[in-house]
C-alpha positions in Angstrom: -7.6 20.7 1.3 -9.0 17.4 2.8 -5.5 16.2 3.7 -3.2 18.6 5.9 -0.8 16.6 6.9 2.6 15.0 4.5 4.1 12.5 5.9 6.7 11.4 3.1 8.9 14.2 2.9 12.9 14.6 2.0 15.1 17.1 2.9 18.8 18.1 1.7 19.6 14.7 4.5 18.5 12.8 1.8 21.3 12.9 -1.3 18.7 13.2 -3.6 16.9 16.3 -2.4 17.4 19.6 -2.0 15.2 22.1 -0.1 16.5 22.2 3.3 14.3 21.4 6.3 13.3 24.9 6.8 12.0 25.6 3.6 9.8 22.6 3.8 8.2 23.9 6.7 8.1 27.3 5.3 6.2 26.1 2.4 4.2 23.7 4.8 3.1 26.8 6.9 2.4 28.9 3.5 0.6 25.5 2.2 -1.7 26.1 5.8 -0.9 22.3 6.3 -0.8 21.3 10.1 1.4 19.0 10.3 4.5 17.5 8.0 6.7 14.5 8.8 10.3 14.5 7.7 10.9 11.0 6.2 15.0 11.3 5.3 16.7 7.9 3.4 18.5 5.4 5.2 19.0 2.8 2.5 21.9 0.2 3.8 24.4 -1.0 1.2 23.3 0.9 -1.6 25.2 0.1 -5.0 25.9 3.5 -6.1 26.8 4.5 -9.5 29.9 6.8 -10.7 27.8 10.2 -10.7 26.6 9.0 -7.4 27.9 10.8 -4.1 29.1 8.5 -1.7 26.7 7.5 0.7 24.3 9.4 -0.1 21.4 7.3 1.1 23.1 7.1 4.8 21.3 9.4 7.1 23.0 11.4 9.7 20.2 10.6 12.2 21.4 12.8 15.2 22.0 15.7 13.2 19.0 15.4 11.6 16.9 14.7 14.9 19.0 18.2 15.8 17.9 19.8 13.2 14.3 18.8 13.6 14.6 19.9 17.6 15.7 22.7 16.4 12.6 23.0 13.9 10.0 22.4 16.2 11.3 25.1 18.8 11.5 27.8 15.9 8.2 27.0 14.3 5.7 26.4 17.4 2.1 26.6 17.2 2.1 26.8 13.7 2.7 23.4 12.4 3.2 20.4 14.1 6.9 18.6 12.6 7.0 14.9 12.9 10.2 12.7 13.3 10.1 10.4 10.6 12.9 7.8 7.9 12.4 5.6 5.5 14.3 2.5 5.7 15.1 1.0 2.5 14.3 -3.1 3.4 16.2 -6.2 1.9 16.6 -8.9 4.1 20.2 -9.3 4.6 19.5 -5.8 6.2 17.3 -7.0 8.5 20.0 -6.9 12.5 21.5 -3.1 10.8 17.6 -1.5 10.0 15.9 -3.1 13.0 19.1 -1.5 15.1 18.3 1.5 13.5 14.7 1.7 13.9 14.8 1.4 17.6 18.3 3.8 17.7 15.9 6.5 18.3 12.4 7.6 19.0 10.8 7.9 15.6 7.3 9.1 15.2 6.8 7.4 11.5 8.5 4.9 9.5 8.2 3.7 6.4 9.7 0.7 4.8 10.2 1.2 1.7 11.8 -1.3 -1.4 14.3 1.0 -3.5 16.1 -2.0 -4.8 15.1 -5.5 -5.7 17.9 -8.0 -4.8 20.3 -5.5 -4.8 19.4 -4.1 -8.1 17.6 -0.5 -8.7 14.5 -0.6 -10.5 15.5 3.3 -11.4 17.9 2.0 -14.1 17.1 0.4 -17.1 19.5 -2.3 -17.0 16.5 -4.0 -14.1 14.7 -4.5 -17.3 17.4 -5.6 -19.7 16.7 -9.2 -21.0 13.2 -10.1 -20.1 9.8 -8.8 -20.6 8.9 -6.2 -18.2 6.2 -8.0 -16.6 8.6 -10.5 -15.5 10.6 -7.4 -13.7 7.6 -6.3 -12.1 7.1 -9.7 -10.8 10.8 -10.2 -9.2 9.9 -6.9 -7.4 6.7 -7.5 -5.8 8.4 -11.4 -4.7 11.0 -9.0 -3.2 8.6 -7.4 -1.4 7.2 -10.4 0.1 10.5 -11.6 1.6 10.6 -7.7 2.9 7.4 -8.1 4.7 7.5 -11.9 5.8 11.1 -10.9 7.4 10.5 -7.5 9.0 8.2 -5.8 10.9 10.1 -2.8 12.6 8.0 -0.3 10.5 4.4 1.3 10.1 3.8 1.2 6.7 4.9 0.3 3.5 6.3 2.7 1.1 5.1 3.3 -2.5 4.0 -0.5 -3.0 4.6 -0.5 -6.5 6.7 1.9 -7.0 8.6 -0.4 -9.8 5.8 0.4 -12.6 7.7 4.2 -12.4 10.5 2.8 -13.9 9.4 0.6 -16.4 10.4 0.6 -20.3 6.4 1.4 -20.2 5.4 2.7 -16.9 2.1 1.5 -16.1 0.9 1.3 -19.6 1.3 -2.5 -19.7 0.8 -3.0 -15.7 -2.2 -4.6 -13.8 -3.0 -5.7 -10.5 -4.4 -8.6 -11.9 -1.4 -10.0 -13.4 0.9 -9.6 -9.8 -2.4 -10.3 -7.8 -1.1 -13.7 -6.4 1.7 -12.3 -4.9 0.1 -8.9 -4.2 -2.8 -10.3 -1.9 0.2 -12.5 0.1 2.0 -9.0 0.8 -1.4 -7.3 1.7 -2.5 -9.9 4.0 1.1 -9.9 5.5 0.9 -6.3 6.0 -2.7 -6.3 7.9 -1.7 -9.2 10.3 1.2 -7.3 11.2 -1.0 -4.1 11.9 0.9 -2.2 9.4 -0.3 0.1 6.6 -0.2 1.3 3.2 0.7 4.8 1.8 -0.4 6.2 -0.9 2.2 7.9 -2.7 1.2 11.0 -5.2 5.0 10.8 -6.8 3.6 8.6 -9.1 1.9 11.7 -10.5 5.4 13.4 -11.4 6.9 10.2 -13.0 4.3 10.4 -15.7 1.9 7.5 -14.4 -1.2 9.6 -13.9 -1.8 7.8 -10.7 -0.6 7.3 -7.3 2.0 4.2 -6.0 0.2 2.1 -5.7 -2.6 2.3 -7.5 -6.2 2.4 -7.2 -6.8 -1.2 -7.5 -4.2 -2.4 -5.2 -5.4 0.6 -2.6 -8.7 -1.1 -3.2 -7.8 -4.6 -2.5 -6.1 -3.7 1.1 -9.7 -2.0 2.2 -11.2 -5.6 0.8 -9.0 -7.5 2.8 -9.6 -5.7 5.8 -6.8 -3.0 5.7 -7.4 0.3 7.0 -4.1 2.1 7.7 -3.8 4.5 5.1 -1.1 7.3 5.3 -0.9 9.8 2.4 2.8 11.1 1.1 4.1 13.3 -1.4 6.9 11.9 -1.4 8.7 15.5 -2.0 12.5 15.9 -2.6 11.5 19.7 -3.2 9.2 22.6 -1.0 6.7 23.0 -4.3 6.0 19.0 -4.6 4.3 19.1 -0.6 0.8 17.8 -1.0 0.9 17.3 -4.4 -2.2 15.9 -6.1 -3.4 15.3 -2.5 -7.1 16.1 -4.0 -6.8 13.2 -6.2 -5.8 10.8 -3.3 -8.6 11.9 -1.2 -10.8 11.3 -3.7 -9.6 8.0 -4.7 -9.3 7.2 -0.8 -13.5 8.0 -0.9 -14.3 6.5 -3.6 -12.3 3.2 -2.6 -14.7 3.8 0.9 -11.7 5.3 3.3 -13.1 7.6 5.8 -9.6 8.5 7.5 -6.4 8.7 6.8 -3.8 8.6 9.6 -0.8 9.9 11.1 1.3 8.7 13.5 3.1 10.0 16.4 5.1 7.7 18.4 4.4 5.0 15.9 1.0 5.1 16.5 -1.5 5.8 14.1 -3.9 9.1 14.2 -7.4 8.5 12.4 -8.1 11.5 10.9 -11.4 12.5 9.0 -11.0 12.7 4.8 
């Protein structure tokens, strides 16, 4: 494996997860992955829905620091564990996320767009009423006010992680169409000094790709980009690295030599 290290990882903090923090490194370990960066939720003013558990998406962060202490202590000298969140951005979060984000010393965040003007993409009520492409549009102009607004983060989170919702997925989806809007966020993101991660979820939500996909992956390296992180984006042990072949591959065929890894929010080139 080209790629030992996940940095997109979700543990029983997050509500919609379940292996606990110790199995992850477990599996890690058993994976022979060197390192693994715990990425809990912390989405802000999340509109849950009645089979929802309250707050769900609100991390616990000194617990969970605990917890990773505690980790780190047990498991030493055979994998290196990574403090790590992902914020959910919208910009009327912008004072309680940027509080957040410098309420402790994180190794690794990723900003990350779960909802899209308050609505989740997850549900197919986003989509009701217009044509799909017009969805996918509204997100990626969300993401724009994310990026133009905030900058307390490393990379950005599954870029188009919309086209996993989709009445058709991806089927219908192409850079092309968004690619306006798209360059405006990638440009954003490399004046800022901030990355991209390439997310292999996509693979388990039936896309056949990662988030984002190849030609948006390809268009940050044209513009200049070359933070590149690489995530499973797992909510259980057996999802770590995931299709992490595939990403390597598409990572050296797009002309990546390194991915990275940060520690202290600051990025770690390391060989593909």
């Amino acid at each position: 494996m080209s790629i030992t290290a996940d940095v997109h990882v979700h543990t029983s903090y997050s509500g919609d997860a379940e292996s606990s923090m110790d199995e992850m490194i477990q599996k890690a370990i058993s994976l022979g992955m060197k390192q693994i960066c715990f990425t809990d939720h912390n989405d802000f003013d999340f509109p849950y829905r009645e089979h929802d558990t309250p707050d769900m998406f609100l991390l616990n962060t000194d617990a969970y620091l605990f917890d990773i202490l505690r980790a780190r202590e047990k498991y030493a000298g055979q994998i290196k564990i990574l403090f790590g969140i992902e914020l959910g951005l919208a910009p009327e979060l912008k004072r309680k996320n940027l509080i957040l984000a410098k309420s402790h010393d994180f190794d690794f965040i990723i900003g990350s767009s779960h909802l899209c003007h308050g609505r989740d993409p997850y549900y197919a009520d986003f989509y009701e009423g217009r044509e799909e492409k017009a969805a996918y549009r509204e997100y990626f102009e969300s993401i724009l006010e994310n990026v133009k607004g905030f900058t307390q983060f490393d990379v950005y989170g599954h870029l188009d992680y919309v086209v996993r919702y989709g009445p058709t997925k991806n089927q219908n989806f192409s850079y092309t169409d968004h690619a306006d809007i798209i360059d405006e966020i990638l440009r954003t993101l490399i004046e800022n000094e901030k990355g991209i991660e390439v997310n292999t979820g996509g693979f388990r939500c039936d896309i056949g790709t990662t988030n984002p996909c190849f030609d948006i992956v390809k268009r940050y390296r044209e513009l200049g980009g070359e933070i590149i992180t690489v995530g499973s984006d797992a909510h259980f042990a057996d999802h770590l690295q995931d299709h992490f072949e595939d990403a390597a591959q598409m990572l050296r065929d797009i002309g990546f030599k390194y991915y990275c890894v940060f520690e202290n929010r600051i990025p770690e080139f390391i060989k593909l």
